[in-house]
PLY file of the C-alpha trace (Angstrom):
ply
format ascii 1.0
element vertex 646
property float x
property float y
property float z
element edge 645
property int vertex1
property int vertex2
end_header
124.21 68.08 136.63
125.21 64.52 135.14
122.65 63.50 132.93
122.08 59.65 133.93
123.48 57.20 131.08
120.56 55.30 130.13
121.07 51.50 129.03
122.73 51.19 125.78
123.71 48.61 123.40
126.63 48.90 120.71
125.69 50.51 117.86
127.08 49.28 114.14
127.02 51.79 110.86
127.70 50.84 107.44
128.26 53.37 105.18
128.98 52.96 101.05
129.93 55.92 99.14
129.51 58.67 101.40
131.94 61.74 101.43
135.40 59.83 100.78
134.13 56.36 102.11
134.28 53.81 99.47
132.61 50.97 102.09
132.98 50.44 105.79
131.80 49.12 108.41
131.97 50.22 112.24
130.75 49.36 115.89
131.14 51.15 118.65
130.02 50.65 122.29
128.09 53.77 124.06
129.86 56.38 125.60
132.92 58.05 124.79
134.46 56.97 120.46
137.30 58.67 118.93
138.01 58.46 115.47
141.94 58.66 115.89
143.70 59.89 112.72
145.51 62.13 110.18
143.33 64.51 108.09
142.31 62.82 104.90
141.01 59.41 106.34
137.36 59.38 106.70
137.01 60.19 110.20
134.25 63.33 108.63
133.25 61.82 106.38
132.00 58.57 109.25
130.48 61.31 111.31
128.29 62.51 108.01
127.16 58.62 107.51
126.01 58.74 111.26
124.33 62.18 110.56
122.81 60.98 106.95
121.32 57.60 109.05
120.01 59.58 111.82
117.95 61.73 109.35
120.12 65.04 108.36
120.29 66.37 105.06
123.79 67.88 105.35
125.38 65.14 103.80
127.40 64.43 100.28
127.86 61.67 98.30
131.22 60.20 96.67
132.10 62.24 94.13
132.30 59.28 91.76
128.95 56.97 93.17
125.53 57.43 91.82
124.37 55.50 94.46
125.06 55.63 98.64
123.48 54.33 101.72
123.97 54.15 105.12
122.66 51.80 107.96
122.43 51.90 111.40
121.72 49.02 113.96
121.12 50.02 117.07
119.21 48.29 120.33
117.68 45.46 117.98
116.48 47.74 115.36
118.05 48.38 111.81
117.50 52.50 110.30
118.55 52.85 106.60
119.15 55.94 104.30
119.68 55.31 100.77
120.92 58.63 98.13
120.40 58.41 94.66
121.67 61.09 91.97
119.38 62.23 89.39
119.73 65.43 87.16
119.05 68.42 89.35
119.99 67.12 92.73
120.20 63.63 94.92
117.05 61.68 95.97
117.01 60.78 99.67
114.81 57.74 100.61
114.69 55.27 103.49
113.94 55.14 107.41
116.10 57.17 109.12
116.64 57.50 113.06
115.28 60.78 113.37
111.80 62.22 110.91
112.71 65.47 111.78
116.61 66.31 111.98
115.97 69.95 112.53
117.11 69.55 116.87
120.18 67.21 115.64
121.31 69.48 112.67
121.81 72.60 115.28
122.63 71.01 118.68
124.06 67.43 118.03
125.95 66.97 114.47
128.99 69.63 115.79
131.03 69.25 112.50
132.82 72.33 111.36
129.93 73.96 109.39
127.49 73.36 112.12
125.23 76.72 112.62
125.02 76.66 116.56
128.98 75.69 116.74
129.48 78.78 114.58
127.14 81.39 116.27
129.61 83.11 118.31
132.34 83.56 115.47
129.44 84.59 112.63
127.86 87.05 115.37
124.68 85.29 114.67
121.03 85.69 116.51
121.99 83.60 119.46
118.07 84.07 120.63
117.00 82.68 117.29
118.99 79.73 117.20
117.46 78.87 120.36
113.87 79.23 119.75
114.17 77.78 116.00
113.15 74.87 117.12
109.87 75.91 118.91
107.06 77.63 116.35
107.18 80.76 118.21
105.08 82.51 115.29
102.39 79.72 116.03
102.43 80.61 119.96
102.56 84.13 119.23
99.70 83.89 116.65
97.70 81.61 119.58
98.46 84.78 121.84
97.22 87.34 119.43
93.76 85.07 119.09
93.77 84.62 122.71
93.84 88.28 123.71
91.17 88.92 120.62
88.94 86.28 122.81
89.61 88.32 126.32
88.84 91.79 125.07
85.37 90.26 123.41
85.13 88.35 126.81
85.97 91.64 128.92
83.06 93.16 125.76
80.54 90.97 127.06
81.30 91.82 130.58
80.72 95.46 130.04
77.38 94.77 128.50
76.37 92.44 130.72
76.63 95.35 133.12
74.53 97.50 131.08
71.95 95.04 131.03
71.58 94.85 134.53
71.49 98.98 134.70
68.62 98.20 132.27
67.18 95.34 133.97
65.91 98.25 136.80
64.82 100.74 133.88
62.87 97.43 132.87
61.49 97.11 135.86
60.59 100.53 136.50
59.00 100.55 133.18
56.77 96.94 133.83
55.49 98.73 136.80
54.44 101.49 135.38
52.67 100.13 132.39
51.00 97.68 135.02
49.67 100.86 136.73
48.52 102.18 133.04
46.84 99.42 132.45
45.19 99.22 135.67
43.59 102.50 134.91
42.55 102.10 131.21
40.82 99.40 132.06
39.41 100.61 135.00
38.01 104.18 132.89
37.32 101.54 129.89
34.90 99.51 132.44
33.27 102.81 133.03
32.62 103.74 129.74
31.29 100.35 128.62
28.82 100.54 132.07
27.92 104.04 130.74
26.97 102.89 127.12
24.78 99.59 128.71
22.82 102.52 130.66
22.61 104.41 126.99
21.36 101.23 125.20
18.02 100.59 127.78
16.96 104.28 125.77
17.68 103.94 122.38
16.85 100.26 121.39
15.11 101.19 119.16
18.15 103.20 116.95
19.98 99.87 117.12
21.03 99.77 113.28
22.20 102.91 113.35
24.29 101.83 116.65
25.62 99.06 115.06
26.91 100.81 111.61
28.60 103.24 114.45
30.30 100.24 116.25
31.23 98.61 112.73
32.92 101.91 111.76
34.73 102.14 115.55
35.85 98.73 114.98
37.53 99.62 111.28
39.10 102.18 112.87
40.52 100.25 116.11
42.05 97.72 113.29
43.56 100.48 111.02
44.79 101.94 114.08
46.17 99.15 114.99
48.00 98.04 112.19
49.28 101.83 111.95
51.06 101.40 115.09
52.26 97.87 113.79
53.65 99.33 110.81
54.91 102.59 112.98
56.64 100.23 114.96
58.29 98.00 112.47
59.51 101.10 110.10
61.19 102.61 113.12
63.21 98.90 113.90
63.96 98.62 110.46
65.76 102.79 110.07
67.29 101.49 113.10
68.74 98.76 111.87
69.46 100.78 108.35
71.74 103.36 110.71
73.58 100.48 112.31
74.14 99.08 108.81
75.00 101.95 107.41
77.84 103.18 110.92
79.39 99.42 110.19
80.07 100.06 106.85
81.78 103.43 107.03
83.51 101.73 109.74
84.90 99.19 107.82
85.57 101.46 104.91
87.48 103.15 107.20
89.55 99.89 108.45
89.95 99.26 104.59
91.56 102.25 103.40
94.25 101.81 106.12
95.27 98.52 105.26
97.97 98.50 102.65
97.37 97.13 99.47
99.02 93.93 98.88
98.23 94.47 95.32
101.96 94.90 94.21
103.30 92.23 96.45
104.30 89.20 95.39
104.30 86.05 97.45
104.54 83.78 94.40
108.00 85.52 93.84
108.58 85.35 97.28
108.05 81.53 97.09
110.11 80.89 94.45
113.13 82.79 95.47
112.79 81.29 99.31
113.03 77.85 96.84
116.05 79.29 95.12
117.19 80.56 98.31
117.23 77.08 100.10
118.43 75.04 97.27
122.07 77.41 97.41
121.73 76.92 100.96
121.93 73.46 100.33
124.62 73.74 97.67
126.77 76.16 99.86
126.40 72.97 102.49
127.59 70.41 100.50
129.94 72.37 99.01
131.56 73.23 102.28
131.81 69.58 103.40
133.08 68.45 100.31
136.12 71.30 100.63
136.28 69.81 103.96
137.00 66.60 102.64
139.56 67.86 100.04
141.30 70.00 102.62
141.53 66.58 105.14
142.95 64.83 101.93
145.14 67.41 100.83
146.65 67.76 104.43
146.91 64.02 105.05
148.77 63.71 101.55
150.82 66.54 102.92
151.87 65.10 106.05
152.33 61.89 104.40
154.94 63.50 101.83
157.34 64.68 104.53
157.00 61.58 106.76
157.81 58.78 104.08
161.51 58.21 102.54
161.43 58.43 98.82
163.00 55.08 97.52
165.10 56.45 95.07
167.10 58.00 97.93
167.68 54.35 99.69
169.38 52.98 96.46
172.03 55.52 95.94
175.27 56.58 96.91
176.63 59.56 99.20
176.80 62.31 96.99
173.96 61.24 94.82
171.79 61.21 98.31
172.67 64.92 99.22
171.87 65.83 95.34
168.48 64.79 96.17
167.72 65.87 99.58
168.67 69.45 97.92
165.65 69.29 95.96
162.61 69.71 97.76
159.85 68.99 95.39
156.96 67.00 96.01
155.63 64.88 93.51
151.84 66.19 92.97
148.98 63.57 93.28
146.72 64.84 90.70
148.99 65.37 87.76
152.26 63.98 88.62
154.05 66.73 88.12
157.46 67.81 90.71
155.84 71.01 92.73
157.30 72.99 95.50
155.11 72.00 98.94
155.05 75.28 100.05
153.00 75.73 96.70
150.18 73.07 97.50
150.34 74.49 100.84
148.85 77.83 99.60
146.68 75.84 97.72
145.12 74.21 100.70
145.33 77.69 102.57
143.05 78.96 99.53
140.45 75.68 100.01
140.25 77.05 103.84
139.72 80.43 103.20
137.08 79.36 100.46
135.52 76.96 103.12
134.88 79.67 105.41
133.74 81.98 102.83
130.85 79.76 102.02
129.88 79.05 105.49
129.66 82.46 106.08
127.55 83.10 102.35
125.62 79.86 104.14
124.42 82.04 107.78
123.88 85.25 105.22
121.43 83.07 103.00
119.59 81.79 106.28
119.07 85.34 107.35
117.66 86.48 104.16
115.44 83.04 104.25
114.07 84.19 107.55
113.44 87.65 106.00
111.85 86.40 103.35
109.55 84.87 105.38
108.72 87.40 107.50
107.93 89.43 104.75
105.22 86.46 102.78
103.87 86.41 106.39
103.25 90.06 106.30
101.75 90.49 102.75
99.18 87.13 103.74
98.20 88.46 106.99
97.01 92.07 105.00
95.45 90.04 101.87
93.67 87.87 104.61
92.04 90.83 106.34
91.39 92.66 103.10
89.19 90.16 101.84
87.32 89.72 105.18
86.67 93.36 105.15
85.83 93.47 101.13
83.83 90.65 101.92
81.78 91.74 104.60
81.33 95.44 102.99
79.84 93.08 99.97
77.13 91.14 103.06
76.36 94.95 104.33
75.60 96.61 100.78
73.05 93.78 100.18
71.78 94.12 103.81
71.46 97.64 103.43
69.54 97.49 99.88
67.23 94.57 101.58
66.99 97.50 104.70
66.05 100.30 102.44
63.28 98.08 100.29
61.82 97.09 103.41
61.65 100.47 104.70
59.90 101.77 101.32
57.46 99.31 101.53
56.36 99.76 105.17
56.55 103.73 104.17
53.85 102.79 101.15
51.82 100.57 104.00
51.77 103.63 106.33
50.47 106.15 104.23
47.80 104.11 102.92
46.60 102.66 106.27
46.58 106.51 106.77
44.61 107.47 104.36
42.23 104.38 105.20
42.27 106.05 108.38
41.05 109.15 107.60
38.24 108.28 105.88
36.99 105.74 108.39
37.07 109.25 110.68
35.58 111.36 108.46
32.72 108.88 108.99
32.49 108.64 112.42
32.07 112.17 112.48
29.23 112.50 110.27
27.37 109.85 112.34
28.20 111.83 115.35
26.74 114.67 114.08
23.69 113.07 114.20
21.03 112.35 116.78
22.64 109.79 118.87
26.13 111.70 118.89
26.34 111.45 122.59
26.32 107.43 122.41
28.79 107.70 119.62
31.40 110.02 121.46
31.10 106.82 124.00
31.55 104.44 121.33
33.98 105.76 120.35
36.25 106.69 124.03
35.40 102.95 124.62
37.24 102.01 121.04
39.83 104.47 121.82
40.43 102.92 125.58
40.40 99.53 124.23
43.14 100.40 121.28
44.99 102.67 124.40
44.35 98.75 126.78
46.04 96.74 124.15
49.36 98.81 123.22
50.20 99.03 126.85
49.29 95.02 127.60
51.54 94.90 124.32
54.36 97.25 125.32
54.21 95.28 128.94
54.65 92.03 126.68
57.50 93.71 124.93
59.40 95.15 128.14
58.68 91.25 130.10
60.51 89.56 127.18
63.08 92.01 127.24
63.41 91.63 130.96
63.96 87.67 130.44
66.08 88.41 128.08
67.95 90.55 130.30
68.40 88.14 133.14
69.01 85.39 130.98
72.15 87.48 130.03
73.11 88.57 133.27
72.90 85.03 133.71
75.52 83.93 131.43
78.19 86.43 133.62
79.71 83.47 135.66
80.24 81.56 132.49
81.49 84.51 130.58
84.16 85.30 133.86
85.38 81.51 134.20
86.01 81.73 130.41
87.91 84.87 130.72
90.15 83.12 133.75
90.85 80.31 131.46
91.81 82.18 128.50
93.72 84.60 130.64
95.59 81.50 132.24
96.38 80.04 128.62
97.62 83.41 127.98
100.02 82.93 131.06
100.93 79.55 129.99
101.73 80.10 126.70
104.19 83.24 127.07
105.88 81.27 130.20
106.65 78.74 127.87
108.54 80.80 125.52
110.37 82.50 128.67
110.95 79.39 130.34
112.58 77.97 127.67
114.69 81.39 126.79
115.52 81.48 130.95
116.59 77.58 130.98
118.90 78.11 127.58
120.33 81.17 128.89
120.75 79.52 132.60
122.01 76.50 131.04
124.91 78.01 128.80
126.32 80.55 131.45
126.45 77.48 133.99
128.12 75.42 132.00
130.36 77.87 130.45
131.49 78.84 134.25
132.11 75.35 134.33
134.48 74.53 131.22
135.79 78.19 131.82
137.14 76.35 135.14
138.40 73.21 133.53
140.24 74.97 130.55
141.80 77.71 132.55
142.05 80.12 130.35
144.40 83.01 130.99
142.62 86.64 131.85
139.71 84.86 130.75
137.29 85.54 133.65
133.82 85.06 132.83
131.65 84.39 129.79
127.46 84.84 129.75
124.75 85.06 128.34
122.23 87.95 128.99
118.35 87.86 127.97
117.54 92.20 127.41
114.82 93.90 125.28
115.03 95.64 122.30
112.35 98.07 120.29
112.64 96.80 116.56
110.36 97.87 113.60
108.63 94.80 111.89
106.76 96.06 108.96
105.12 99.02 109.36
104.82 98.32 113.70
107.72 98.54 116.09
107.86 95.90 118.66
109.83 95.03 122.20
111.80 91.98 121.04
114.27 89.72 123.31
118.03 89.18 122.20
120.67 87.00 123.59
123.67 89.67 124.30
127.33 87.90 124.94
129.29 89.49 127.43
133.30 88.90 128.20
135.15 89.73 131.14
139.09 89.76 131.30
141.02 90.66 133.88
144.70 92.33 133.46
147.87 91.60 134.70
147.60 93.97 137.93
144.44 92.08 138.49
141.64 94.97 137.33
138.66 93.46 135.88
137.41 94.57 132.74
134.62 94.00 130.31
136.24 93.07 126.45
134.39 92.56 123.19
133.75 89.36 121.46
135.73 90.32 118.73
138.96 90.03 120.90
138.32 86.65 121.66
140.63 83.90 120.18
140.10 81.48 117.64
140.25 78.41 120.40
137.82 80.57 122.80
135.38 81.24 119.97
135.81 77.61 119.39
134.96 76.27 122.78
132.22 78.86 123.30
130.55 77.13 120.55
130.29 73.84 121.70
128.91 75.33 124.89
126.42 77.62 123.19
125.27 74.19 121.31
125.44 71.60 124.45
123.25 74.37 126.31
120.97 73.71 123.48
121.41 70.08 123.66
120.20 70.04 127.24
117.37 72.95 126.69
115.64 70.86 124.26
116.07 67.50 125.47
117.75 66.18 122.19
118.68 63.42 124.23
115.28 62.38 123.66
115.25 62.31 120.29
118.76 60.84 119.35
121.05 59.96 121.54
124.24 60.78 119.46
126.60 63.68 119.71
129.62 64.47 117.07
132.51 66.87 117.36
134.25 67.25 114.35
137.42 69.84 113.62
138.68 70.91 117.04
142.43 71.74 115.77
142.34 75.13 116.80
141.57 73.98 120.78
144.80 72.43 122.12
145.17 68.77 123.39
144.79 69.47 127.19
141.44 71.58 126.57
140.48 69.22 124.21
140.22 66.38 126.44
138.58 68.35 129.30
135.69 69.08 126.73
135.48 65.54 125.96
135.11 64.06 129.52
132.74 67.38 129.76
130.36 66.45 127.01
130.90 62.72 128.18
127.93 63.19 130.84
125.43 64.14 128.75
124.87 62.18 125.40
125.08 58.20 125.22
127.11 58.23 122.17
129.73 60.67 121.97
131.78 60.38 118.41
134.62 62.75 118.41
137.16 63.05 115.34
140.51 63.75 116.34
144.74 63.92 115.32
146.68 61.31 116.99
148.42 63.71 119.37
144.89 65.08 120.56
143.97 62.04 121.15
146.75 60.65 123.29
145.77 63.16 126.15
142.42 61.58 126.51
141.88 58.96 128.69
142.79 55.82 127.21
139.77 53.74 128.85
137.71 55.50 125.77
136.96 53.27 122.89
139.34 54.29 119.85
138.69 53.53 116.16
141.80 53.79 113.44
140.78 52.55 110.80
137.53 53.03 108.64
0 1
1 2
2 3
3 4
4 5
5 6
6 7
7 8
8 9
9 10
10 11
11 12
12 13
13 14
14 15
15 16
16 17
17 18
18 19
19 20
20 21
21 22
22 23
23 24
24 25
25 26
26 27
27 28
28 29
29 30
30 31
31 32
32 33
33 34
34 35
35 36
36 37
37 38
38 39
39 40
40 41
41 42
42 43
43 44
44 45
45 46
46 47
47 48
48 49
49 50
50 51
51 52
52 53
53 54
54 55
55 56
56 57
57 58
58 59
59 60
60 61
61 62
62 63
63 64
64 65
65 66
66 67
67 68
68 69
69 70
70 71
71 72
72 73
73 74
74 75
75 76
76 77
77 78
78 79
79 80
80 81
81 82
82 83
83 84
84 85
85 86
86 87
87 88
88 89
89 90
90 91
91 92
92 93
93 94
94 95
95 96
96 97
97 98
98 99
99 100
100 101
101 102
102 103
103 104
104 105
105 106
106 107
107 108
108 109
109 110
110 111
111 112
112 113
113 114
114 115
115 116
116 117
117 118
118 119
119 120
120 121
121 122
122 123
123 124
124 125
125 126
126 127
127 128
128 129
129 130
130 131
131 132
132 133
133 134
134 135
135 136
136 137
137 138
138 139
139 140
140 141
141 142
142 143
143 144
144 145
145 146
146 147
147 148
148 149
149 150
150 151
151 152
152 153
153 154
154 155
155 156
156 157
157 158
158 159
159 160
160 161
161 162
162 163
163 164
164 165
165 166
166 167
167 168
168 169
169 170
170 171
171 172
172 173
173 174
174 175
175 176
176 177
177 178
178 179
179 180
180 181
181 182
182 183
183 184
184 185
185 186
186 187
187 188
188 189
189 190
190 191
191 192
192 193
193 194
194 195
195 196
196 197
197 198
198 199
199 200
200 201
201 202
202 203
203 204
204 205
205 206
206 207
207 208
208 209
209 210
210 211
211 212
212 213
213 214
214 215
215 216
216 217
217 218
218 219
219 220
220 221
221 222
222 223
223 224
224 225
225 226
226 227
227 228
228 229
229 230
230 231
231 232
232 233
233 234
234 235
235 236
236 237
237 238
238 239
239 240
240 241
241 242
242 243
243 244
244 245
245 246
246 247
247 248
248 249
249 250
250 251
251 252
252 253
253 254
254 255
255 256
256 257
257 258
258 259
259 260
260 261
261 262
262 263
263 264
264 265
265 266
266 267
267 268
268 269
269 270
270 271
271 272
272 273
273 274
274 275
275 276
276 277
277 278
278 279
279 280
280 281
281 282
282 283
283 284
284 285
285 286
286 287
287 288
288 289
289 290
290 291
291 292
292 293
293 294
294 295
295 296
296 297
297 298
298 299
299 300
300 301
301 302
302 303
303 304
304 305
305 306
306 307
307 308
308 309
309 310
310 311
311 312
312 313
313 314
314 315
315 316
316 317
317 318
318 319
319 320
320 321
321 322
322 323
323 324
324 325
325 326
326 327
327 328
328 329
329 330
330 331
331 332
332 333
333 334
334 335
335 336
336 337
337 338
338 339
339 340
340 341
341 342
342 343
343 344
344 345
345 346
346 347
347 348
348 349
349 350
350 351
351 352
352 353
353 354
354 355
355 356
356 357
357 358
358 359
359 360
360 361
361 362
362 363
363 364
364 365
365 366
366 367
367 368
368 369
369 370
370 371
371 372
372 373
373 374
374 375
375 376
376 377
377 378
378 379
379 380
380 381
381 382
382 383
383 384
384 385
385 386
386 387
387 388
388 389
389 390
390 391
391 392
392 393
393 394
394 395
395 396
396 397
397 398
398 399
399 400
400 401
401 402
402 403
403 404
404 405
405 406
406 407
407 408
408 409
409 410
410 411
411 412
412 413
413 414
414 415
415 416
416 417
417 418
418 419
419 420
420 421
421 422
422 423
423 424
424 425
425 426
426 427
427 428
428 429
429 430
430 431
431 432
432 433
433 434
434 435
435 436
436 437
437 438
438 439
439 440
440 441
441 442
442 443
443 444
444 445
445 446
446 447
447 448
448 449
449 450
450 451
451 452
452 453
453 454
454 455
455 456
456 457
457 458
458 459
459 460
460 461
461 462
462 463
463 464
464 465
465 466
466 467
467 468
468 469
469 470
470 471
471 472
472 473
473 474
474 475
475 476
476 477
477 478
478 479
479 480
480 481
481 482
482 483
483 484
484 485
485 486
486 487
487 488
488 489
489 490
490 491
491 492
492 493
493 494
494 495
495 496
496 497
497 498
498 499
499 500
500 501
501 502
502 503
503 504
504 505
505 506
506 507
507 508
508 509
509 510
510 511
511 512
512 513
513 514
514 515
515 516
516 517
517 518
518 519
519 520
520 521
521 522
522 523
523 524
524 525
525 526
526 527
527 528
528 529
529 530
530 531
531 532
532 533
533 534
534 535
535 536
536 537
537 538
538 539
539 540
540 541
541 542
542 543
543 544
544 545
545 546
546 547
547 548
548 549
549 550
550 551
551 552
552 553
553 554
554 555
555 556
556 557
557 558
558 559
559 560
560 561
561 562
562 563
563 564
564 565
565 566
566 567
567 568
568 569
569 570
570 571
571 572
572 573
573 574
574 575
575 576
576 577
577 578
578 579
579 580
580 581
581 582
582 583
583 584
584 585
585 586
586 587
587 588
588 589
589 590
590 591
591 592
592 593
593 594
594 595
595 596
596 597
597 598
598 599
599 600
600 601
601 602
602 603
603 604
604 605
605 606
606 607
607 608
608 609
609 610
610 611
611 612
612 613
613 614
614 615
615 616
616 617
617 618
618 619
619 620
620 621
621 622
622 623
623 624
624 625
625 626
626 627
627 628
628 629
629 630
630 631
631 632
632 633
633 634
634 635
635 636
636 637
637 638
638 639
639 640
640 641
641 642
642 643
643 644
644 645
C-alpha cells in the first residue's frame, strides 16, 4: 500500500568538511533526488552530511579539518551538528533531527555499510535486526514479573479457599464452645447456689472460709497465667519451626545459585567499551575506504576519458610513440604507473572494505554476547544478596525466637512451682473440718477458670472467623487483579508477535512485489518464515523465534525447486537488502521519526532494476536521496529532481 506523501517543503543542507566535502551547499524538493555522478565526487559523502544532521554517528570528517558541521533547514526549522577532533576521538555537539538515530542507522541511511542492507549477504540474525529497536529484554523482564504476580495471585486464591474450608471448622468450633459454655456456667451456677446453702451453717467459720477463697483465688490467677504462658510458648516454637523450614529453604535456593564470585562485569564493561569504540573505528574506517575507492575510481575513469596534451602538439609518428605507452601518471606521487596496477590497488581497498564490514557484524555479535552474559552474572549477584540478606533477617529472628522461648520456659516453671504450693495448701485446709465447703470452693474456682478459657477460646475462634471472611472477602479483588495481570500478560507478548508477524508480512509482500517488477530469471519466490528454535542461554535452554530465508527457483523444464541463499547473486543479495530494510522502514514507522531515505552503492543492480527500486521506494519516504552513475541514472524517469554538482 502507498504510503500517503504528507506536505513537504524543500529541504537545504550545508555541509563543511565532511567525508571529501570541502563546503557545499544543496536544496532539494521532496520526493524522488539523485545525486548523478562518477565515483569520487561527493555524492557519499552528501548522503553522510544528511545522516550526521539527522543525528547518526556513522559519519567521518575530512581527513585534513579539525572542525565540520552540517545544517539542515527543513519546514521553517534549522537542525545543526557540529564535529570537533580532540586526542582520542571527535566530539559531536549540536541539535540534530533525530535524538535517537538508532531506527535511521538500520532502516533509513542504506549506504553500503548499512547493517540491515547487509543482513542477507553477512547471514546475520534477521529476527534481531528487527526487534533491536524494541527493548524486548525490558518486555520480557515485565513478563517474568507479571507471571511472578499471577502465581502469588493464583497463591492467594488457593488460600482463600482454605479459609473458607476453615471458615465451617470455625463455625463448628464457635458452636460448640457456645454449648460448653452454656453448661459450665450452668454446673458453675449450681455450685455457687450450693455453697450460699453451706454459708447459712457455718457463719460462724467465716475466717477460715475466707483464707480458703483467698488461696482458690491465687490459684485461679496462677492458673491462669499458666495457660497464658502455655499458650504463648506454643505460638512462639511455632513460629521458631517456620523460621527455622524458611531458612533451610533458602539455604537450599542459595547453594544452587552459582557464584558470581569469579565473574567479572567490570571487565565485561570495559571490554563492551573497547568493543564499541573498534566498532566505531571499523565504521569510519569503512566509509573512509569508501571514499578513497569513489576517488580512486573517478581518477580512473577520468585518466582514460581525457586526451593527454602532449599528444595534441606532436607529429604522426611521435603520436603513435605515445599512444604505445600506456602509463598513467599517478596522483599521489607523480610517478608513470601501469593502470592495470592502481587497478589492483583499488581491487585491494574493496576487498579490505568488505573485510571490515564483515569484522564490523562479528564485533556486534560479540557486543550482544557480552551483554547477555553481564545480564546473567547481575541477575545471580542480585538474587544472591536477597537470599544472603534475608538468611541474615531470619538468624536474628530466630535468636529473638529462641530468647523468647527461654524466657516463657523460665515463666512456666516458676508459675508451676507457685502452683504447687498454692495446692499443697488447699489441701491441708481441706483436710480440715469444713473440707466439704472447700471441695465446693474449690469446683466453683475450677468452673470459673474452665468458664473463662472457653469464653476466651470463643473470643479467639470469633476473631479468627472475621478474619476469615474478611479474606474470603478480598477473592473478587484478588480474581479481577489476576484478569488484569493475565490480560497485560496477553498484551505484552502480542506486541512482540505483532510486530515479528507485521515485519515478516511486510518483507515477503513486498519482496513478491519487486520480485515482479525486476523479473528475475528462475527467480520464483523469496520469504521470510517466523519458526522456533530450543537454544541454551546460560545454564537454561529456551524456545526462541528466528527469521529463516527461504528461495525458490524454478529450472528450465519448469520444476520448482527450493535453493540456498548462498546461490543467490550479488545483485539479488543486493536487492533483498533493501527489501529486508524498507520492511523495516514500514514495521517501525520510521516515517515518523525522519522522513528521509538514502540508497547509496547500487552498482552491482543493473540500470533497469535500479530504477524499478527507485519508483518502488518512491511511495514510501518523503525524501528519497539516491546516489547514482550517470548511465543508472538516465533510465529513471527524468521528472525526478537531479543534482550534479556538490
Amino acid at each position: 500500500m502507498q504510503r500517503p506523501q504528507a506536505s513537504a517543503s524543500a529541504a537545504t543542507v550545508h555541509a563543511r568538511n565532511i567525508g571529501g566535502i570541502q563546503e557545499t551547499t544543496v536544496t532539494f524538493d521532496p520526493g524522488v533526488t539523485i545525486l548523478v555522478g562518477r565515483n569520487a565526487t561527493n555524492r557519499t559523502s552528501f548522503l553522510q552530511s544528511v545522516m550526521a544532521v539527522l543525528g547518526s554517528e556513522n559519519v567521518s570528517m575530512k581527513g585534513d579539518a579539525d572542525e565540520a558541521e552540517v545544517t539542515l533547514e527543513l519546514d521553517g526549522e534549522t537542525y545543526t551538528r557540529t564535529f570537533t577532533r580532540r586526542s582520542g576521538g571527535v566530539e559531536r555537539s549540536g541539535a540534530p533531527y533525530c535524538d535517537d538515530p538508532t531506527l535511521a542507522d538500520l532502516f533509513a541511511f542504506l549506504l553500503e555499510s548499512n547493517e540491515a542492507r547487509r543482513a542477507v549477504a553477512t547471514n546475520a540474525d534477521l529476527r534481531e535486526l528487527i526487534m533491536r529497536p524494541i527493548d524486548t529484554a525490558e518486555i520480557e523482564a515485565e513478563i517474568d514479573r507479571l507471571q511472578d504476580r499471577r502465581d502469588s495471585l493464583n497463591a492467594e486464591l488457593d488460600a482463600i479457599d482454605e479459609r473458607k474450608g476453615e471458615l465451617r471448622e470455625l463455625e463448628e468450633r464457635r458452636e460448640t464452645l457456645e454449648t460448653q459454655i452454656e453448661a459450665t456456667r450452668a454446673e458453675l451456677e449450681e455450685t455457687e447456689a450450693e455453697i450460699e446453702d453451706a454459708d447459712a451453717d457455718i457463719e460462724a467459720r467465716r475466717e477460715e472460709q475466707s483464707e480458703l477463697e483467698s488461696r482458690l483465688a491465687d490459684l485461679r490467677e496462677k492458673r491462669a497465667e499458666l495457660e497464658d504462658v502455655r499458650y504463648e510458648l506454643d505460638t512462639e516454637q511455632e513460629s521458631l519451626t517456620a523460621l527455622e523450614t524458611e531458612r533451610r529453604e533458602r539455604e537450599a535456593e542459595l547453594e544452587e545459585l552459582s557464584d558470581p564470585a569469579d565473574a567479572d562485569p567490570e571487565g565485561i564493561d570495559d571490554r563492551l567499551r573497547e568493543l564499541r569504540e573498534r566498532k566505531g573505528e571499523l565504521e569510519s574506517q569503512v566509509n573512509e575506504l569508501q571514499s578513497v575507492i569513489q576517488f580512486n575510481e573517478g581518477m580512473l575513469d577520468d585518466e582514460g576519458a581525457a586526451t593527454p596534451p602532449e599528444l595534441a602538439s606532436d607529429g604522426a609518428d611521435s603520436v603513435t610513440e605515445k599512444l604505445v605507452d600506456d602509463s598513467v601518471t599517478c596522483w599521489t606521487c607523480g610517478t608513470d604507473v601501469e593502470p592495470g596496477q592502481i587497478e589492483a590497488t583499488v581491487e585491494q581497498l574493496r576487498e579490505r572494505s568488505q573485510s571490515k564490514v564483515g569484522d564490523v557484524d562479528r564485533l556486534e555479535r560479540e557486543i550482544e554476547q557480552l551483554k547477555e552474559e553481564k545480564d546473567e552474572i547481575e541477575q545471580a549477584r542480585r538474587e544472591r544478596e536477597r537470599l544472603v540478606r534475608r538468611l541474615r533477617e531470619l538468624d536474628e529472628e530466630i535468636e529473638q525466637a529462641e530468647a523468647t522461648i527461654e524466657e516463657l520456659r523460665g515463666r512456666r516453671e516458676s508459675l508451676t512451682g507457685e502452683i504447687e504450693r498454692i495446692e499443697a495448701a488447699v489441701d491441708e485446709l481441706e483436710a480440715a473440718e469444713y473440707g466439704d465447703m472447700l471441695e465446693l470452693h474449690k469446683t466453683a474456682n475450677e468452673l470459673e477458670y474452665e468458664l473463662g478459657r472457653l469464653e476466651s477460646d470463643r473470643e479467639d475462634v470469633e476473631n479468627e472467623i472475621d478474619a476469615a471472611e474478611e479474606r474470603i472477602a478480598e477473592e473478587a479483588d484478588v480474581r479481577e487483579e489476576l484478569e488484569s495481570v493475565n490480560d497485560r500478560i496477553e498484551r505484552l507478548r502480542t506486541r512482540i508477535e505483532r510486530i515479528e508477524r507485521e515485519a515478516v508480512e511486510g518483507f515477503n509482500d513486498h519482496m513478491e512485489s519487486v520480485l515482479g517488477l525486476l523479473d528475475y530469471d528462475n527467480l520464483d519466490r523469496i520469504w521470510i518464515e517466523r519458526v522456533e528454535q530450543e537454544t541454551r542461554k546460560g545454564r537454561r535452554k529456551v524456545t526462541e523465534r528466528t527469521f529463516e530465508l527461504h528461495v525458490v527457483r524454478t529450472t528450465e523444464s519448469g520444476a520448482a525447486y527450493e535453493d540456498t541463499v548462498d546461490h543467490l547473486s550479488e545483485s539479488e543479495r543486493e536487492v533483498i537488502g533493501l527489501v529486508f530494510a524498507l520492511a523495516g522502514y514500514l514495521v517501525h514507522d520510521v516515517a515518523e521519526t525522519v522522513p528521509f531515505v538514502l540508497l547509496d552503492s547500487l552498482e552491482a543492480i543493473d540500470s533497469a532494476r535500479i530504477a524499478a527500486l527507485v519508483d518502488y521506494f518512491a511511495d514510501y519516504a518523503d525524501y528519497l536521496l539516491v546516489a547514482l552513475l550517470p548511465e543508472d541514472a538516465a533510465a529513471l524517469d527524468d521528472e525526478y529532481e537531479r543534482i550534479t554538482e556538490i
